[in-house]
PyMOL Python script that loads the backbone (N, CA, C, O; Angstrom):
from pymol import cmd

cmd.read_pdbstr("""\
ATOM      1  N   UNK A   1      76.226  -1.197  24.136  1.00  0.00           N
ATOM      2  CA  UNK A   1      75.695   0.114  23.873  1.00  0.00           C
ATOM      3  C   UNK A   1      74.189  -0.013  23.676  1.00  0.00           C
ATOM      4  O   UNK A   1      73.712  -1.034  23.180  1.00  0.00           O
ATOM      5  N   UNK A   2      73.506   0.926  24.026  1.00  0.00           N
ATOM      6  CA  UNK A   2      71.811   0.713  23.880  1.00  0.00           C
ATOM      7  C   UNK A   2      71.896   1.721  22.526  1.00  0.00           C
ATOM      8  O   UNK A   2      72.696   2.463  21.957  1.00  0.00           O
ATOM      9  N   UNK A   3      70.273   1.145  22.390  1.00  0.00           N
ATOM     10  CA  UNK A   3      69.888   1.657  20.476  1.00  0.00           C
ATOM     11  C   UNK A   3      69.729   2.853  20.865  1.00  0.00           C
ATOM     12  O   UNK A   3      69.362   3.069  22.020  1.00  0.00           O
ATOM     13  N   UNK A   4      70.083   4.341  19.576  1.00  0.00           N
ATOM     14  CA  UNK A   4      69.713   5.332  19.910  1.00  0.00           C
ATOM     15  C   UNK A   4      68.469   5.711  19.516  1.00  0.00           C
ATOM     16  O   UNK A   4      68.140   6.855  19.200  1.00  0.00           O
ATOM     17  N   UNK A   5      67.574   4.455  19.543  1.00  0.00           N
ATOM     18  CA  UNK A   5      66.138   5.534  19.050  1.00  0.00           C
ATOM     19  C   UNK A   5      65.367   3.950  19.912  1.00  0.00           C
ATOM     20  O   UNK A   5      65.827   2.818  20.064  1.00  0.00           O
ATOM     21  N   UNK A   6      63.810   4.688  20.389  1.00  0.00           N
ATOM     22  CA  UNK A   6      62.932   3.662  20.879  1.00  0.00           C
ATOM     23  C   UNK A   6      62.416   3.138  19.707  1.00  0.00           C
ATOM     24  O   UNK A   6      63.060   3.426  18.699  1.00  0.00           O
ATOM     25  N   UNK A   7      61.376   2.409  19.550  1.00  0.00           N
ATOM     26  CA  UNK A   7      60.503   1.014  19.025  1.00  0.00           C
ATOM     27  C   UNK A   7      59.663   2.035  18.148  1.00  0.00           C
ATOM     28  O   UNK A   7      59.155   1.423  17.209  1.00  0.00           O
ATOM     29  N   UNK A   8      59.343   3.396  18.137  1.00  0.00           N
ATOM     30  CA  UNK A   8      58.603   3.782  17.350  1.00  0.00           C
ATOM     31  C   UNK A   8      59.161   4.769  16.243  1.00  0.00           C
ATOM     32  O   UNK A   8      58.605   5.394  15.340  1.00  0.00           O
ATOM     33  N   UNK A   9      60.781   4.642  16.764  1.00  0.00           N
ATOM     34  CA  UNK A   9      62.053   5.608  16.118  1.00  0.00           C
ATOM     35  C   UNK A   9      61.782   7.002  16.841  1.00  0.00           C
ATOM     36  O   UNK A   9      61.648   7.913  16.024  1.00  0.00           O
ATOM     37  N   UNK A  10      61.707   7.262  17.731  1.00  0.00           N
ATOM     38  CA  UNK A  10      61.904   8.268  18.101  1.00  0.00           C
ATOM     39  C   UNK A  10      63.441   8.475  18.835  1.00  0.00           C
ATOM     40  O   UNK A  10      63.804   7.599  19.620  1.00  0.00           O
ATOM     41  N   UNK A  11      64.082   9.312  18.645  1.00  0.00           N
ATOM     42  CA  UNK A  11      65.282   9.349  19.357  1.00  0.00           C
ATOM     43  C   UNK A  11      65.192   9.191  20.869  1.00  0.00           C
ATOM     44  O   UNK A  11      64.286   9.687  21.538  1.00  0.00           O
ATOM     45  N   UNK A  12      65.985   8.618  21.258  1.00  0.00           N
ATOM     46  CA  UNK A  12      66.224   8.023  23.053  1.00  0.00           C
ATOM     47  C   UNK A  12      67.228   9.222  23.442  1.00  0.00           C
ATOM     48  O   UNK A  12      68.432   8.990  23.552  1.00  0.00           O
ATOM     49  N   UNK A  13      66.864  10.110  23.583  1.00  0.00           N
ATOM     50  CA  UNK A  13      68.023  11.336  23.973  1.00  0.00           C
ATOM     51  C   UNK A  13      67.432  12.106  25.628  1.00  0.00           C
ATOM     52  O   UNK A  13      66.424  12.733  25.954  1.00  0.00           O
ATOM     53  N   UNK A  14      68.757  11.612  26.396  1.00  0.00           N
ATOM     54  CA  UNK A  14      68.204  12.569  27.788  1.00  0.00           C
ATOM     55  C   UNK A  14      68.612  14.173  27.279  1.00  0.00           C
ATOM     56  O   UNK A  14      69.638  14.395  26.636  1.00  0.00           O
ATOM     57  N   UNK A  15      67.947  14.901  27.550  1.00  0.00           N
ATOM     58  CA  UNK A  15      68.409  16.418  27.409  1.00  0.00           C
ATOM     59  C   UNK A  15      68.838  17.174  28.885  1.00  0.00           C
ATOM     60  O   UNK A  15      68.144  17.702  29.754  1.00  0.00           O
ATOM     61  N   UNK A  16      70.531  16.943  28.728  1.00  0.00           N
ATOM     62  CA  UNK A  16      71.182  16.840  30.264  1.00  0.00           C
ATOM     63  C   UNK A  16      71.118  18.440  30.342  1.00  0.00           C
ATOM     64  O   UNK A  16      70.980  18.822  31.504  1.00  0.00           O
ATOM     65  N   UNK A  17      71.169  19.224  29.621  1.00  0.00           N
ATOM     66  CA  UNK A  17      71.134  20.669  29.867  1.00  0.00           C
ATOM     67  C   UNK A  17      69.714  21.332  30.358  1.00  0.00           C
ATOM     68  O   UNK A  17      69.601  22.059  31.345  1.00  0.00           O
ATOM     69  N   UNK A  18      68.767  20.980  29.568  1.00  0.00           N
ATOM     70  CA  UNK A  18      67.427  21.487  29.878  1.00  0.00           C
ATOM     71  C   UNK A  18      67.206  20.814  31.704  1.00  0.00           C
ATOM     72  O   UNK A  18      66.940  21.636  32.581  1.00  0.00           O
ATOM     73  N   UNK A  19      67.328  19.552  32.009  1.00  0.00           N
ATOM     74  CA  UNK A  19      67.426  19.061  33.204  1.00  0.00           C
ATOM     75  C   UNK A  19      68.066  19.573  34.267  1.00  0.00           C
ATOM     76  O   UNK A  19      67.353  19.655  35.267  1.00  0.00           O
ATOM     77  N   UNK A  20      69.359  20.007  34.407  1.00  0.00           N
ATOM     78  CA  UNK A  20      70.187  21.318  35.109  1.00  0.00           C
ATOM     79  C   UNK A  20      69.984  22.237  34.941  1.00  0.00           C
ATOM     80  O   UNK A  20      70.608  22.955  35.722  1.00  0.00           O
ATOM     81  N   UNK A  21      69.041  23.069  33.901  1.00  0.00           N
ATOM     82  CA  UNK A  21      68.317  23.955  34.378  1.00  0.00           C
ATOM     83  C   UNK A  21      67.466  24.264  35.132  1.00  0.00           C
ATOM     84  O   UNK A  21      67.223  25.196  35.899  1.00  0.00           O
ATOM     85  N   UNK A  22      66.753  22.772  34.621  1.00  0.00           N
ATOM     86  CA  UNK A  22      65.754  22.954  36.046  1.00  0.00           C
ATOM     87  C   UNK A  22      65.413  22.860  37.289  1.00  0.00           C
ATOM     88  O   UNK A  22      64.506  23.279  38.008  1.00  0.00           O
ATOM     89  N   UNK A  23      66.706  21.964  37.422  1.00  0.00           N
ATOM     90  CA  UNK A  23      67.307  21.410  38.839  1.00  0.00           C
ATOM     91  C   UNK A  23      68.111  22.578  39.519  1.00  0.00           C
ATOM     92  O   UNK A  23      68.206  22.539  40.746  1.00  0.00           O
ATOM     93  N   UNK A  24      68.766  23.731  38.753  1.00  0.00           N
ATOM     94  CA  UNK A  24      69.785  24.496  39.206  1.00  0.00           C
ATOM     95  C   UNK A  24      69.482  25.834  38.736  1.00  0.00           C
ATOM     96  O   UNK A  24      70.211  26.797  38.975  1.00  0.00           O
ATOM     97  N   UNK A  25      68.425  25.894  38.079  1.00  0.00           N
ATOM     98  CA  UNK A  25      68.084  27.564  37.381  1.00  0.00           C
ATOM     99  C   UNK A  25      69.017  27.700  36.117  1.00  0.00           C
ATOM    100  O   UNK A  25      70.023  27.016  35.928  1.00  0.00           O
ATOM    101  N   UNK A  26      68.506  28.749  35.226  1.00  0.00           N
ATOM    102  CA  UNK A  26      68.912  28.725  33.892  1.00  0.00           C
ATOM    103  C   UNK A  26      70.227  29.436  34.329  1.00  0.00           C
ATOM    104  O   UNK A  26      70.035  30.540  34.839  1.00  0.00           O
ATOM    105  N   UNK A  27      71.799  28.947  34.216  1.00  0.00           N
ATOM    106  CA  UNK A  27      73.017  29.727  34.127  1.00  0.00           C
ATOM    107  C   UNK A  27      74.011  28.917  35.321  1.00  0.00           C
ATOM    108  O   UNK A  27      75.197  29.137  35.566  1.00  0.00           O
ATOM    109  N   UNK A  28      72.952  27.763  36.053  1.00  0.00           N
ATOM    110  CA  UNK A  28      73.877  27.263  36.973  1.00  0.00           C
ATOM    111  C   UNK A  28      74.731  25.986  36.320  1.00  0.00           C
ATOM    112  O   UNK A  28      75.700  25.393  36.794  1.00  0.00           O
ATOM    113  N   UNK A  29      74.023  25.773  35.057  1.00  0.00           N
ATOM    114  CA  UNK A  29      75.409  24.191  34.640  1.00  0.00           C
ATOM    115  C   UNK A  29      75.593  24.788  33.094  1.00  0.00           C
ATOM    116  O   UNK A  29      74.827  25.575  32.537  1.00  0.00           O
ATOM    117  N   UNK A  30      76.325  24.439  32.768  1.00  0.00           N
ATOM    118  CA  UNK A  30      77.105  24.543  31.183  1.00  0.00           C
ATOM    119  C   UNK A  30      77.367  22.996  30.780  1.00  0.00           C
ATOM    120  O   UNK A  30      78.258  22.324  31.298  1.00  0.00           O
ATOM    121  N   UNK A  31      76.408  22.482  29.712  1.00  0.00           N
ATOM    122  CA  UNK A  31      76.956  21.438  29.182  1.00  0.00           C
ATOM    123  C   UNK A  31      77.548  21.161  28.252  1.00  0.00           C
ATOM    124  O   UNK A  31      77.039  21.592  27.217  1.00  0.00           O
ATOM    125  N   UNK A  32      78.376  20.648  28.142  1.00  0.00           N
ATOM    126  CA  UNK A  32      79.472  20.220  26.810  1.00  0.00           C
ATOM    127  C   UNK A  32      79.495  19.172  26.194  1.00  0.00           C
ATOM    128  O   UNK A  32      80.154  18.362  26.846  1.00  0.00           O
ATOM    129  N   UNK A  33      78.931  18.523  24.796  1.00  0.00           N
ATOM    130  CA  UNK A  33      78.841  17.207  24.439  1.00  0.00           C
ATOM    131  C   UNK A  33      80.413  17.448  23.147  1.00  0.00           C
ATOM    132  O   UNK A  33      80.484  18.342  22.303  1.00  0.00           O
ATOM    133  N   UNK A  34      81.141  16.687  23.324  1.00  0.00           N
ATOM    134  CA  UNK A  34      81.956  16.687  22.209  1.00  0.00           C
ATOM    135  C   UNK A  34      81.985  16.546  20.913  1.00  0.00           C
ATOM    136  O   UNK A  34      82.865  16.940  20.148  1.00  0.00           O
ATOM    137  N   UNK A  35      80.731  15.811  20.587  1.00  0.00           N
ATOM    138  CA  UNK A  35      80.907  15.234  19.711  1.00  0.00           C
ATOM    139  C   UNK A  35      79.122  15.491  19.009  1.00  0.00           C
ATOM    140  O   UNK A  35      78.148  14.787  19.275  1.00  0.00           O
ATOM    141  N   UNK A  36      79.154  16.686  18.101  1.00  0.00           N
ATOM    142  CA  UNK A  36      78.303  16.745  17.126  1.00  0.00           C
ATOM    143  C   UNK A  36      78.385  16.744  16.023  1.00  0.00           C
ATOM    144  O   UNK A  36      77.835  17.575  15.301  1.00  0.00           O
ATOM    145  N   UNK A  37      79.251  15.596  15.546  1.00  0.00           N
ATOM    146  CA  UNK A  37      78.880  15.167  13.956  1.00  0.00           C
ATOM    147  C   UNK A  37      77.590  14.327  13.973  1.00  0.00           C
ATOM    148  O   UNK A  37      77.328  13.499  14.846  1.00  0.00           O
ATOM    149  N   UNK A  38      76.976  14.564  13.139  1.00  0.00           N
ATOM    150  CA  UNK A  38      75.097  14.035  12.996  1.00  0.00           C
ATOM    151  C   UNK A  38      75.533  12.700  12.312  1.00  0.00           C
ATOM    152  O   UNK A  38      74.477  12.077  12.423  1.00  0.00           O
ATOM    153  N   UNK A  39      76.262  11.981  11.775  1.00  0.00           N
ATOM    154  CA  UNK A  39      76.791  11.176  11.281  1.00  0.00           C
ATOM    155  C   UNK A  39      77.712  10.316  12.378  1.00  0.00           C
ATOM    156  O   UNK A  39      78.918  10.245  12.140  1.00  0.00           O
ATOM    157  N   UNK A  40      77.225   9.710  13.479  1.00  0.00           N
ATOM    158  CA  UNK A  40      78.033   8.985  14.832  1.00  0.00           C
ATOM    159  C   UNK A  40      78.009   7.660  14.923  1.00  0.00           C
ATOM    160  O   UNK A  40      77.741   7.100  15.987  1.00  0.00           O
ATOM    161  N   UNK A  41      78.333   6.903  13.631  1.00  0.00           N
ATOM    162  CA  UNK A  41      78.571   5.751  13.448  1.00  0.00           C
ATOM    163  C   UNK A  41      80.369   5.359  13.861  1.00  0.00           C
ATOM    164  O   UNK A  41      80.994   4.654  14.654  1.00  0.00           O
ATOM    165  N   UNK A  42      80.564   6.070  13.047  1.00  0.00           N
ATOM    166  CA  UNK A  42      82.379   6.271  13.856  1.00  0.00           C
ATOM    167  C   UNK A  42      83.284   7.068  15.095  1.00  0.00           C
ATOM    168  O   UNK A  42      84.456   7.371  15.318  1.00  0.00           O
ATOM    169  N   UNK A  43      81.763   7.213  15.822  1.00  0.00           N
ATOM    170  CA  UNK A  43      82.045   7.937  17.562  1.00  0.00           C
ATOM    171  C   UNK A  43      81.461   7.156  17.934  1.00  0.00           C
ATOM    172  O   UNK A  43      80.996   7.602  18.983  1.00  0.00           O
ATOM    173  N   UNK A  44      80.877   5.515  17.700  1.00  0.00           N
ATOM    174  CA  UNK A  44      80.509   4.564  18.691  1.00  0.00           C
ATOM    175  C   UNK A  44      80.651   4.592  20.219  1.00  0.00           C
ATOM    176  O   UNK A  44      79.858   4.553  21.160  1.00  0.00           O
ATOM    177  N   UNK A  45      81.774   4.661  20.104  1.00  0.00           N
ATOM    178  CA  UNK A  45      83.076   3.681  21.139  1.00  0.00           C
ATOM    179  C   UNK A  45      82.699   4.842  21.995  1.00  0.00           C
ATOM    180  O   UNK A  45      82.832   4.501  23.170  1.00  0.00           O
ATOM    181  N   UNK A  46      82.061   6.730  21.835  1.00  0.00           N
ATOM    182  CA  UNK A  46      82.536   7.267  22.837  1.00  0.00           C
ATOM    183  C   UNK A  46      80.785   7.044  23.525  1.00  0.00           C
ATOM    184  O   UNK A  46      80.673   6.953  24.748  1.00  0.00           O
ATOM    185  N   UNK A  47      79.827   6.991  22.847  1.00  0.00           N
ATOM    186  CA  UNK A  47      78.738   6.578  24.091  1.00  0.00           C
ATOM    187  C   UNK A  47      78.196   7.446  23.785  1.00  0.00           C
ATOM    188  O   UNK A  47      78.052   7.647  22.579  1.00  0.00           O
ATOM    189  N   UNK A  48      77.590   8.450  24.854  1.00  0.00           N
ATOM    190  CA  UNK A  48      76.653   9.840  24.803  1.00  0.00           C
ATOM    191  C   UNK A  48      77.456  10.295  26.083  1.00  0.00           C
ATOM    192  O   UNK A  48      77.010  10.238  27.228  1.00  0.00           O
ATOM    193  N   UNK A  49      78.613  10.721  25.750  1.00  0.00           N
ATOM    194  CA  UNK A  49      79.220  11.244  26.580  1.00  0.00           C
ATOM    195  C   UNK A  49      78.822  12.835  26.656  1.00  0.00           C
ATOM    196  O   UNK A  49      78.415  13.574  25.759  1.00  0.00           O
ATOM    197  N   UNK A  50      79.117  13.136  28.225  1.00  0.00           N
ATOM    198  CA  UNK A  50      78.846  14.924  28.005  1.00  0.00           C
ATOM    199  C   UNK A  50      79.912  15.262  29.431  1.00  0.00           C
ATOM    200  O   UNK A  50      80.357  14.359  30.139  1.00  0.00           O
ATOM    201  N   UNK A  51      80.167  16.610  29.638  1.00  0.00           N
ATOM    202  CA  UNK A  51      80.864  17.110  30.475  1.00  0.00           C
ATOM    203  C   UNK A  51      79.761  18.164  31.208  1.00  0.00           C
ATOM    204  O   UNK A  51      79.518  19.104  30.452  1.00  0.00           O
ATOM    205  N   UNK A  52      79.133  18.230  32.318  1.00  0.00           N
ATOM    206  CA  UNK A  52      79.130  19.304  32.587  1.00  0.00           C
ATOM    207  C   UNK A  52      79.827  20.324  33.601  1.00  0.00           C
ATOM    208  O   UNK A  52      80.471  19.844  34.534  1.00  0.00           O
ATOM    209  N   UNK A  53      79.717  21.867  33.444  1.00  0.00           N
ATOM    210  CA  UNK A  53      80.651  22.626  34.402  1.00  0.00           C
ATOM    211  C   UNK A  53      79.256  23.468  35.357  1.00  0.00           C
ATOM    212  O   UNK A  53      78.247  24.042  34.948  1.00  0.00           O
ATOM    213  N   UNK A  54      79.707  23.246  36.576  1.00  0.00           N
ATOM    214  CA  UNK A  54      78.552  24.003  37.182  1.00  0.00           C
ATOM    215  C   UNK A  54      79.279  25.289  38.030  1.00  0.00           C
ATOM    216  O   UNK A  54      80.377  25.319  38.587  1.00  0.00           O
ATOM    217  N   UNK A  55      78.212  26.359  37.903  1.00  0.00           N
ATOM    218  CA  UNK A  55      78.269  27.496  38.506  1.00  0.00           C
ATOM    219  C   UNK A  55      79.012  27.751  40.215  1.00  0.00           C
ATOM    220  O   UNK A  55      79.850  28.479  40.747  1.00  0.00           O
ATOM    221  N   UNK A  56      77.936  26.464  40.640  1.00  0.00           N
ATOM    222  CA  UNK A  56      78.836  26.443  42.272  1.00  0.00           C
ATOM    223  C   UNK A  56      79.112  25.028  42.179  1.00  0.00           C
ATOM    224  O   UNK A  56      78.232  24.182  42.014  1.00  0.00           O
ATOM    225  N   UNK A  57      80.477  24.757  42.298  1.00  0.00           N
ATOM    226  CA  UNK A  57      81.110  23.546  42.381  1.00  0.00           C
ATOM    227  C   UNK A  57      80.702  22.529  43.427  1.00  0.00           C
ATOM    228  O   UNK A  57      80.898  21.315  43.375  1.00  0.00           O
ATOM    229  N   UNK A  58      80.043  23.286  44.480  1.00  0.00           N
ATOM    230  CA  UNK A  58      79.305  23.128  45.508  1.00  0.00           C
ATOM    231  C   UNK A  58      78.325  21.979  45.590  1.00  0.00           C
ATOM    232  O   UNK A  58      78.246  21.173  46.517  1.00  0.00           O
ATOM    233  N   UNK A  59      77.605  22.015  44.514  1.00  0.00           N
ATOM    234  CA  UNK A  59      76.237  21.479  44.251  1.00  0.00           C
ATOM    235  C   UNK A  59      76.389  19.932  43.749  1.00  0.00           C
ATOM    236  O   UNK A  59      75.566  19.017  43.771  1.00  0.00           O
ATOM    237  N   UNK A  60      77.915  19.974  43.228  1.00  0.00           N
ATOM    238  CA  UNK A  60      78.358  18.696  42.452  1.00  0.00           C
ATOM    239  C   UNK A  60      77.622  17.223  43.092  1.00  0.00           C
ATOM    240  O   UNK A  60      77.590  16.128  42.529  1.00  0.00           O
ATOM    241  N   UNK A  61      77.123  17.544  44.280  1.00  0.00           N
ATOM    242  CA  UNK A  61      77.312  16.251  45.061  1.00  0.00           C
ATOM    243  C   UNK A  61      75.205  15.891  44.768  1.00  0.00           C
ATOM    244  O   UNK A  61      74.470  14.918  44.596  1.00  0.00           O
ATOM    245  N   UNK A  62      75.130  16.857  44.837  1.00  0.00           N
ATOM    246  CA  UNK A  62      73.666  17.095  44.819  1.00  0.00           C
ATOM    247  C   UNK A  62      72.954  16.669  43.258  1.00  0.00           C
ATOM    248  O   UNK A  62      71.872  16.087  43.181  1.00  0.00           O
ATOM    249  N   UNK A  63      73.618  16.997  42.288  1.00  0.00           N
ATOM    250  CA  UNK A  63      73.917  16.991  41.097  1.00  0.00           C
ATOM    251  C   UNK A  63      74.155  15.584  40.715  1.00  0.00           C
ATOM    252  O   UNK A  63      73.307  14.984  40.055  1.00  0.00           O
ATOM    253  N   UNK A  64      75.198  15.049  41.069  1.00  0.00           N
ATOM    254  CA  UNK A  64      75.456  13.748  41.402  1.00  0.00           C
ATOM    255  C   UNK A  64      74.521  12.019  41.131  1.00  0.00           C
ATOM    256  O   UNK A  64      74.381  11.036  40.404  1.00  0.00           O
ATOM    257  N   UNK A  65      74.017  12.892  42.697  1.00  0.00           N
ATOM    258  CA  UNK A  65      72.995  11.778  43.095  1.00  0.00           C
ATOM    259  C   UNK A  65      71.610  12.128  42.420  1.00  0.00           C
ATOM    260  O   UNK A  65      70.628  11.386  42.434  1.00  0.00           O
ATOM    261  N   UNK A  66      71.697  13.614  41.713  1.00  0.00           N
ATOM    262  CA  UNK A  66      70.091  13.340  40.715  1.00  0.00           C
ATOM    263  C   UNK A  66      70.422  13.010  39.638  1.00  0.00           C
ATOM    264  O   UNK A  66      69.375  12.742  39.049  1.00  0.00           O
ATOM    265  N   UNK A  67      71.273  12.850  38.969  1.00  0.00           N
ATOM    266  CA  UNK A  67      71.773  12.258  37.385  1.00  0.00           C
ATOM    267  C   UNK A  67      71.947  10.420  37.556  1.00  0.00           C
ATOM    268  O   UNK A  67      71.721   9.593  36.672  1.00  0.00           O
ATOM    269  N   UNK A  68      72.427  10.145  39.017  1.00  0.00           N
ATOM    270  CA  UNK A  68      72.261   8.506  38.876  1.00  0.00           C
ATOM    271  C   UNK A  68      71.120   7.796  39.396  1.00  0.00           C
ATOM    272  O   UNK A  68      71.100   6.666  39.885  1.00  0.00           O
ATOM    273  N   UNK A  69      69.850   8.887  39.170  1.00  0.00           N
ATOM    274  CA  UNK A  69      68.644   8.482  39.593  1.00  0.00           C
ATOM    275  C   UNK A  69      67.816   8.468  38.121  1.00  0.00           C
ATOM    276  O   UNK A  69      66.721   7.911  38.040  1.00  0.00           O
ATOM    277  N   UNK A  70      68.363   9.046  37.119  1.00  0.00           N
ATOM    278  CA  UNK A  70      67.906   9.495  35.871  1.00  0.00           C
ATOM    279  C   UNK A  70      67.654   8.363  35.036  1.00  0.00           C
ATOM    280  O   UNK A  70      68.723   7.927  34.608  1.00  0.00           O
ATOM    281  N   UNK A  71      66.609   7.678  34.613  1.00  0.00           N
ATOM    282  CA  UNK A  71      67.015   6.393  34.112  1.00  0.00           C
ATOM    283  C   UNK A  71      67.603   6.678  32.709  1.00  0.00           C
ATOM    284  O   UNK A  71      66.979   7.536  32.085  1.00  0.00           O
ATOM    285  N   UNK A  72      68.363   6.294  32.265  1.00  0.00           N
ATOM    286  CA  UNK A  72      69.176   6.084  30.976  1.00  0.00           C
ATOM    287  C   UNK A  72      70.773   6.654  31.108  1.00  0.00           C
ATOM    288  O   UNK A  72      71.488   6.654  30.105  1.00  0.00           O
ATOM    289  N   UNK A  73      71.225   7.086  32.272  1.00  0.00           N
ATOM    290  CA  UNK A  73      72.264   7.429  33.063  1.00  0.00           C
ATOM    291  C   UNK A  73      72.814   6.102  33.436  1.00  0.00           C
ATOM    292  O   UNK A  73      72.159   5.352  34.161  1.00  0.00           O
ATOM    293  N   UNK A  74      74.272   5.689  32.867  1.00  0.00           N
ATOM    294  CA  UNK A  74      74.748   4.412  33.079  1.00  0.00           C
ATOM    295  C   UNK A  74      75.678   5.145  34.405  1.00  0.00           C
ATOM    296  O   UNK A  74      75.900   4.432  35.383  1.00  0.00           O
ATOM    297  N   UNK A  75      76.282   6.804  34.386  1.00  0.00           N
ATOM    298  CA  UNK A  75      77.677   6.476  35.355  1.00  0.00           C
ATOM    299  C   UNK A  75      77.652   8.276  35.473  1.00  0.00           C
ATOM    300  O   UNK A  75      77.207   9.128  34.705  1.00  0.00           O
ATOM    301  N   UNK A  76      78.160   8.344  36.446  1.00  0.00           N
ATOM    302  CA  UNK A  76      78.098  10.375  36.600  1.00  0.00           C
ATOM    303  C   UNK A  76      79.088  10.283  37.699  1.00  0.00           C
ATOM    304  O   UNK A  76      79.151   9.645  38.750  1.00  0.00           O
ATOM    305  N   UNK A  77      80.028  11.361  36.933  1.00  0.00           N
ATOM    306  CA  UNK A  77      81.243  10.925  38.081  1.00  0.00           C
ATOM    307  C   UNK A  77      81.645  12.778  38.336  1.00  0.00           C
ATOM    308  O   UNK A  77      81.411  13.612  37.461  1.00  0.00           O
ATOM    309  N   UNK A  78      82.183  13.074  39.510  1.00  0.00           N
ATOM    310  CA  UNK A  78      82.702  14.022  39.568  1.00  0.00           C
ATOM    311  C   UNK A  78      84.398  14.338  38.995  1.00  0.00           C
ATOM    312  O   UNK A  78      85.150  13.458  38.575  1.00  0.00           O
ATOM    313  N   UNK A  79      84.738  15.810  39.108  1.00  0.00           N
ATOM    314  CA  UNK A  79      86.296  15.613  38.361  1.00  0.00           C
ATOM    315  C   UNK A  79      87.309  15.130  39.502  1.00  0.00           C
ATOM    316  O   UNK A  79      88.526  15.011  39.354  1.00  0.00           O
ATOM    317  N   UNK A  80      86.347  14.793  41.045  1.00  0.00           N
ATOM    318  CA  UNK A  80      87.725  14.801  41.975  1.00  0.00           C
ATOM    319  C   UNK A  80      88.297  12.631  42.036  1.00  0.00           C
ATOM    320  O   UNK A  80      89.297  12.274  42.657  1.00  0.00           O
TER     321      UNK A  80
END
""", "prot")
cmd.dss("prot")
cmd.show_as("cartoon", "prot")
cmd.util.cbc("prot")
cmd.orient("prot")
């Protein structure tokens, strides 16, 4: 697992929603992170997991290949 904060403590957080907005316009992705307890010492194991749902299912592929270009993006998978 990588540290969640850089060398000067700043949090290491991609902001996957603001990014599909801008890639897709504000209303084309819905992101879902499961897990907001501020206290994620005992959600280790799940990572920085997120789900997103997009507007045109269409785009998934497009979507895809710009999230595994993202550096701090280990894996982006579609639901098929």
């Amino acid at each position: 697992m990588k540290a969640k904060h850089d060398a000067s403590g700043e949090p290491d957080v991609i902001y996957l929603q603001s990014r599909l907005d801008e890639w897709l316009g504000e209303g084309g992705a819905r992101v879902i992170l499961p897990i907001t307890d501020p206290y994620v010492v005992h959600h280790g194991a799940l990572g920085g997991f997120a789900t997103a749902y997009l507007a045109d299912p269409a785009r998934a592929g497009e979507v895809l290949a710009r999230l595994s270009e993202v550096d701090g993006i280990e894996c982006a998978l579609t639901r098929a």
